[in-house]
DSSP file (Angstrom, degrees, kcal/mol; ACC not computed):
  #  RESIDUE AA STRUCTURE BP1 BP2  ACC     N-H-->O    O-->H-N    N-H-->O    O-->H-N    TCO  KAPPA ALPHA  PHI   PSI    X-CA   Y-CA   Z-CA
    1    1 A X              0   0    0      0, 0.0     3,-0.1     0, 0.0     0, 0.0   0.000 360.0 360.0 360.0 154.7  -75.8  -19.0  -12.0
    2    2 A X        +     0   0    0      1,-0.2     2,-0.4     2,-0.0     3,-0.1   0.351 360.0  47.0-113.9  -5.3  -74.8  -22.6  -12.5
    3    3 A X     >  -     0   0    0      1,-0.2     4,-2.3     2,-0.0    -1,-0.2  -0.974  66.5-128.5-155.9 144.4  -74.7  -24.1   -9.3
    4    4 A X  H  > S+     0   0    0     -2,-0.4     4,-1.6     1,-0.2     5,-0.3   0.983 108.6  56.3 -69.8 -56.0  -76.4  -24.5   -6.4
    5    5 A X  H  > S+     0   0    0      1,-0.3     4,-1.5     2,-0.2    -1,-0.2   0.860 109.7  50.3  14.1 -71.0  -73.5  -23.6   -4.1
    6    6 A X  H >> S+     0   0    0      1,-0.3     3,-1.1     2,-0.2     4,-0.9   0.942 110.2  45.7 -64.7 -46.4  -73.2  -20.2   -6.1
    7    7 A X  H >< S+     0   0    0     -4,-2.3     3,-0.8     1,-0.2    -1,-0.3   0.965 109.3  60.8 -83.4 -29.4  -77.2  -19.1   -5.8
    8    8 A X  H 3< S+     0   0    0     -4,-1.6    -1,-0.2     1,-0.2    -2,-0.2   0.810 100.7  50.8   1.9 -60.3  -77.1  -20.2   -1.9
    9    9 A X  H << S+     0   0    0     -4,-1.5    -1,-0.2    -3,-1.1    -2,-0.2   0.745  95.7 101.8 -84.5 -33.5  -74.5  -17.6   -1.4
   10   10 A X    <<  -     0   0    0     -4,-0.9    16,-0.4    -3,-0.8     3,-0.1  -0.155  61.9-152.7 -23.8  96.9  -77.1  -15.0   -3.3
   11   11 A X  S    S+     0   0    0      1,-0.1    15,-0.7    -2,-0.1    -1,-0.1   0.692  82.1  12.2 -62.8 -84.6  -79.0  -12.6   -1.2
   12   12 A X  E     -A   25   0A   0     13,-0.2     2,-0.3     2,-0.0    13,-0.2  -0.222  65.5-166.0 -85.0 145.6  -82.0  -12.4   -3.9
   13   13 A X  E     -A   24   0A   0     11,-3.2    11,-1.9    -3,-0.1     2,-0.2  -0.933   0.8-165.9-130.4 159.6  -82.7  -14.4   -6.9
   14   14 A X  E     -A   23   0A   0     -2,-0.3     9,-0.3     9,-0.2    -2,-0.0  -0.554  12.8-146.7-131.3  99.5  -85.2  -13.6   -9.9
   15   15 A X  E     -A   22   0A   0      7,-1.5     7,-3.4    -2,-0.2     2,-0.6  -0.218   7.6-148.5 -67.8 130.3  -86.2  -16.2  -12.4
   16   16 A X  E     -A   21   0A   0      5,-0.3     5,-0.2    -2,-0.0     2,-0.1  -0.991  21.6-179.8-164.7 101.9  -86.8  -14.9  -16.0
   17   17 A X  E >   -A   20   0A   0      3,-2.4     3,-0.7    -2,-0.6     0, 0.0  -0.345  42.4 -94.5 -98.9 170.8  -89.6  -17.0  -17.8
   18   18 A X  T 3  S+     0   0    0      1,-0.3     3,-0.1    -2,-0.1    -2,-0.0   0.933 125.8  32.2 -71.9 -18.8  -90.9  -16.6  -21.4
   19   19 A X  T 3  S-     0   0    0      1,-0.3     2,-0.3     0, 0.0    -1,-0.3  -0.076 131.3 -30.6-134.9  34.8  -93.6  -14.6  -20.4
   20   20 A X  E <   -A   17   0A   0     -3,-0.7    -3,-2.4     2,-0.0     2,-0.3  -0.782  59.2 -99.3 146.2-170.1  -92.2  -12.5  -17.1
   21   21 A X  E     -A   16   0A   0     -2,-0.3     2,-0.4    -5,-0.2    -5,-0.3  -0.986  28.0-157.9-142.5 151.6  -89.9  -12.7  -14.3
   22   22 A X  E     -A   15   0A   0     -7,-3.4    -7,-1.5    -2,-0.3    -2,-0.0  -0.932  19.2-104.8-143.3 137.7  -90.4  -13.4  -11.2
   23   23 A X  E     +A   14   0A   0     -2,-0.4     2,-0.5    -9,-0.3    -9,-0.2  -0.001  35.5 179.8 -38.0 133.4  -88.8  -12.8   -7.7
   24   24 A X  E     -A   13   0A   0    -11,-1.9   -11,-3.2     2,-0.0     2,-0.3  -0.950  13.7-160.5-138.4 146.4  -86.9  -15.7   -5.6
   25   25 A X  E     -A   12   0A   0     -2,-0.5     2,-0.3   -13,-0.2   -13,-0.2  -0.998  24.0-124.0-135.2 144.2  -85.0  -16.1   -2.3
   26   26 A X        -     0   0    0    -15,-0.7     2,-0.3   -16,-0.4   -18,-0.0  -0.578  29.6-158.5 -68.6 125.2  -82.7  -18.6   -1.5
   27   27 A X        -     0   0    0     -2,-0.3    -1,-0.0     1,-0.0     0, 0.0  -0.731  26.3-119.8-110.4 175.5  -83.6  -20.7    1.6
   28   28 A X        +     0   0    0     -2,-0.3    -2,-0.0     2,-0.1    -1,-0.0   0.437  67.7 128.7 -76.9  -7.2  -81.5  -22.8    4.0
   29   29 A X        -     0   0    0      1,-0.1     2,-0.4     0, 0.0    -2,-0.0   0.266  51.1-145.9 -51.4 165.9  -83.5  -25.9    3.3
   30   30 A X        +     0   0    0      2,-0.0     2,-0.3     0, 0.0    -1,-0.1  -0.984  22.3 179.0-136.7 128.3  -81.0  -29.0    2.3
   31   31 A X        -     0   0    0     -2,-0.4     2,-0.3     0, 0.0     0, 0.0  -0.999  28.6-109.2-136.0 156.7  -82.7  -31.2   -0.3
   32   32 A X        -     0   0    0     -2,-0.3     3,-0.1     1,-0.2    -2,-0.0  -0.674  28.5-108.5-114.6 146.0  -81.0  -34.3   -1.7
   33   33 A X        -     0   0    0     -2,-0.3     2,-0.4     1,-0.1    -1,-0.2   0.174  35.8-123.8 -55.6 148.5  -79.7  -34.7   -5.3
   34   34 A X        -     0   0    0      3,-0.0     2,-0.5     0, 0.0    -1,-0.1  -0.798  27.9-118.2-107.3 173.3  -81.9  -37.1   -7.4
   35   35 A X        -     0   0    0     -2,-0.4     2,-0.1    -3,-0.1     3,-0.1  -0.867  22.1-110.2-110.4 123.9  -80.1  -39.7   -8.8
   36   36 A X        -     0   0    0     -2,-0.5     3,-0.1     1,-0.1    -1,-0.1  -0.142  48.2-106.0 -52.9 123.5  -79.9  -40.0  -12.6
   37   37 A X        -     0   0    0      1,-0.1     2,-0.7    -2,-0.1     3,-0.1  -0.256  48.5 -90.6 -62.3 136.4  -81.9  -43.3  -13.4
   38   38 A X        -     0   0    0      1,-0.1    -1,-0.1    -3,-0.1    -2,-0.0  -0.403  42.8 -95.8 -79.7 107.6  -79.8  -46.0  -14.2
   39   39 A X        -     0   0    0     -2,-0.7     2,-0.3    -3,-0.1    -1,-0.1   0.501  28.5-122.9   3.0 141.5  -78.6  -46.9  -17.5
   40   40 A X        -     0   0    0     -3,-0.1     2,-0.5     1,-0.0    -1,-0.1  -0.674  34.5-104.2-115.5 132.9  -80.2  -49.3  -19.4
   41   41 A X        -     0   0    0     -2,-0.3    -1,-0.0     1,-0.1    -2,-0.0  -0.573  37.4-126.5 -48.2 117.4  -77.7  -52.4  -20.7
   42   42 A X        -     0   0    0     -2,-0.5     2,-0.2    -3,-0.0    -1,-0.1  -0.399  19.0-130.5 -62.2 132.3  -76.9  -51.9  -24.4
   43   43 A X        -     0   0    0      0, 0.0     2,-0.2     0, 0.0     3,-0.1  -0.756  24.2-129.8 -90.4 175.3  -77.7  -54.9  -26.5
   44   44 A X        -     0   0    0     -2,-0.2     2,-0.1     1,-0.1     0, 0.0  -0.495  37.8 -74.2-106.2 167.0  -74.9  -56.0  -28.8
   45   45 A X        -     0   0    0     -2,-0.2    -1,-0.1     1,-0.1     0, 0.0  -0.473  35.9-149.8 -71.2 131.9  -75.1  -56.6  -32.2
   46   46 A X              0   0    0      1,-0.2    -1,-0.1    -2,-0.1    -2,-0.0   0.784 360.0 360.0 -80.8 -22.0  -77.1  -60.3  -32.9
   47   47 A X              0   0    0      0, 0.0    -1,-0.2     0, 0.0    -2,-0.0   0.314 360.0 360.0 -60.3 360.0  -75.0  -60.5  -36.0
């Protein structure tokens, strides 16, 4: 799955790690998106 939406909708989830896999459940919980940290100004060329 790709999206939270999609694994929501998911009775059971299982997570697949290098070195096992391990059971998940989806809860009802709402948690807010972090926000990509904000860009940095470019400098221009001093030339």
């Amino acid at each position: 799955m790709t999206s939270r939406a999609a694994a929501a909708q998911a009775q059971a989830l299982e997570i697949e790690f290098h070195d096992g896999r391990m059971a998940a459940l989806p809860t009802a919980k709402t948690g807010t998106a972090r926000k990509a940290p904000a860009k940095k100004p470019e400098q221009g060329s001093l030339f």
